[in-house]
C-alpha positions in Angstrom: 10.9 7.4 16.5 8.2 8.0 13.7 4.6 7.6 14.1 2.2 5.6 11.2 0.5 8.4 11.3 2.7 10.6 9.5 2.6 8.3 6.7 -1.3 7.1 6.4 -2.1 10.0 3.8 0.2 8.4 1.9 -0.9 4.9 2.0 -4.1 5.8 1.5 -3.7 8.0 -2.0 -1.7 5.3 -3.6 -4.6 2.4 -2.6 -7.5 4.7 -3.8 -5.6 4.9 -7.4 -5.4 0.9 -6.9 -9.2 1.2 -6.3 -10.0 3.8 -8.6 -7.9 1.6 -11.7 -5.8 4.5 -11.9 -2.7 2.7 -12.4 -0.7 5.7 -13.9 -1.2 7.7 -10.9 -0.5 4.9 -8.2 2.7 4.6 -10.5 3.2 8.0 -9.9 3.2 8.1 -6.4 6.0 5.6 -6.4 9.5 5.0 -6.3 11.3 3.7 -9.4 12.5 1.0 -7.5 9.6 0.0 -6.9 7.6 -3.2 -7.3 6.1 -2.4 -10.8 2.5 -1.5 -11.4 2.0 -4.1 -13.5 2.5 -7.0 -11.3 0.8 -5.0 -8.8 -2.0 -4.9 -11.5 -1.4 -9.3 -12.1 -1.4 -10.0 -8.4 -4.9 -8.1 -7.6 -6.7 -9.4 -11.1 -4.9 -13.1 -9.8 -7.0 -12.5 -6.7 -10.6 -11.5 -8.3 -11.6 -9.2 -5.9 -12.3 -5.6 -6.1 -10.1 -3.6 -4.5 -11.8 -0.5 -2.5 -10.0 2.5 -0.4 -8.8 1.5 2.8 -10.9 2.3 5.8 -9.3 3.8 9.2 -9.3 1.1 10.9 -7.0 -0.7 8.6 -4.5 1.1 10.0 -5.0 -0.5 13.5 -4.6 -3.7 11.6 -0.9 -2.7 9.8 2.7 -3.8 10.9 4.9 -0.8 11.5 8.9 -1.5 11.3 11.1 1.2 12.0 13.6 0.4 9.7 16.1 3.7 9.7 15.9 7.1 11.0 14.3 7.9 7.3 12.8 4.9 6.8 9.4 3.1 7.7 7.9 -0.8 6.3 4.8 -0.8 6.4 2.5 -4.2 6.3 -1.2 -3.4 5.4 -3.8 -6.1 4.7 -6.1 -4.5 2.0 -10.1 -4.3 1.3 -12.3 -5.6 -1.2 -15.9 -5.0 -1.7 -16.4 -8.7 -1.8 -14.7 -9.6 1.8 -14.1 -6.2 3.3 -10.4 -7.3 4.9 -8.8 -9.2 2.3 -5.9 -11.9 2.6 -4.3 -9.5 0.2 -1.3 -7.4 1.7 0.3 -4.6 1.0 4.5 -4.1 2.3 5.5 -0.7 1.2 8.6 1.4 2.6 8.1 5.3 3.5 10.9 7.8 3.7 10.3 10.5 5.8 12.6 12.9 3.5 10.2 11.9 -0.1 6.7 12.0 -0.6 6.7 9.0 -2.6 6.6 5.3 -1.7 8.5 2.2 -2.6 5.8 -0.7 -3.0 8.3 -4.0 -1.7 5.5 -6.2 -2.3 1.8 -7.5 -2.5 0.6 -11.2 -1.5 -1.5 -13.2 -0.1 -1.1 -13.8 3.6 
């Protein structure tokens, strides 16, 4: 059975380039199936917030699915400097053989 843990690094790089506007490196740490970066980019300018790195205790607040021995959904709400937790969230899928992520989704919950 994994642990979130082994997978929060990861989270947390790819929502700091969302926070930082550094689109070509959350793109980077990405699948190519993924959800593109540019709706990504839509969803988050759609919501009129700023997005800011997650903070630890976000990941108290995620949904952890063990979907495979390999793989992991994760469901994160993230943080903006206007709200703090946002309505905004983050489903992703981690592989525990590829440092990369697929991003599945991001909406408003």
């Amino acid at each position: 059975m994994a642990n979130i843990n082994e997978y929060i690094e990861r989270v947390q790089n790819y929502v700091a380039c969302l926070a930082s506007k550094d689109y070509q490196a959350a793109y980077e740490l990405t699948l190519s199936e993924s959800v593109p970066i540019q709706d990504i980019l839509r969803v988050i300018e759609e919501y009129g917030c700023t997005i800011i790195p997650l903070p630890a205790k976000a990941f108290d607040m995620a949904l952890f699915y063990q979907i495979s021995d390999k793989q992991v959904d994760i469901y994160i709400p993230l943080w903006s400097e206007e709200e703090g937790q946002s309505d905004l969230t983050l489903s992703l899928s981690c592989f525990n053989n590829d440092n990369k992520i697929k991003i599945n989704d991001l909406e408003v919950l």
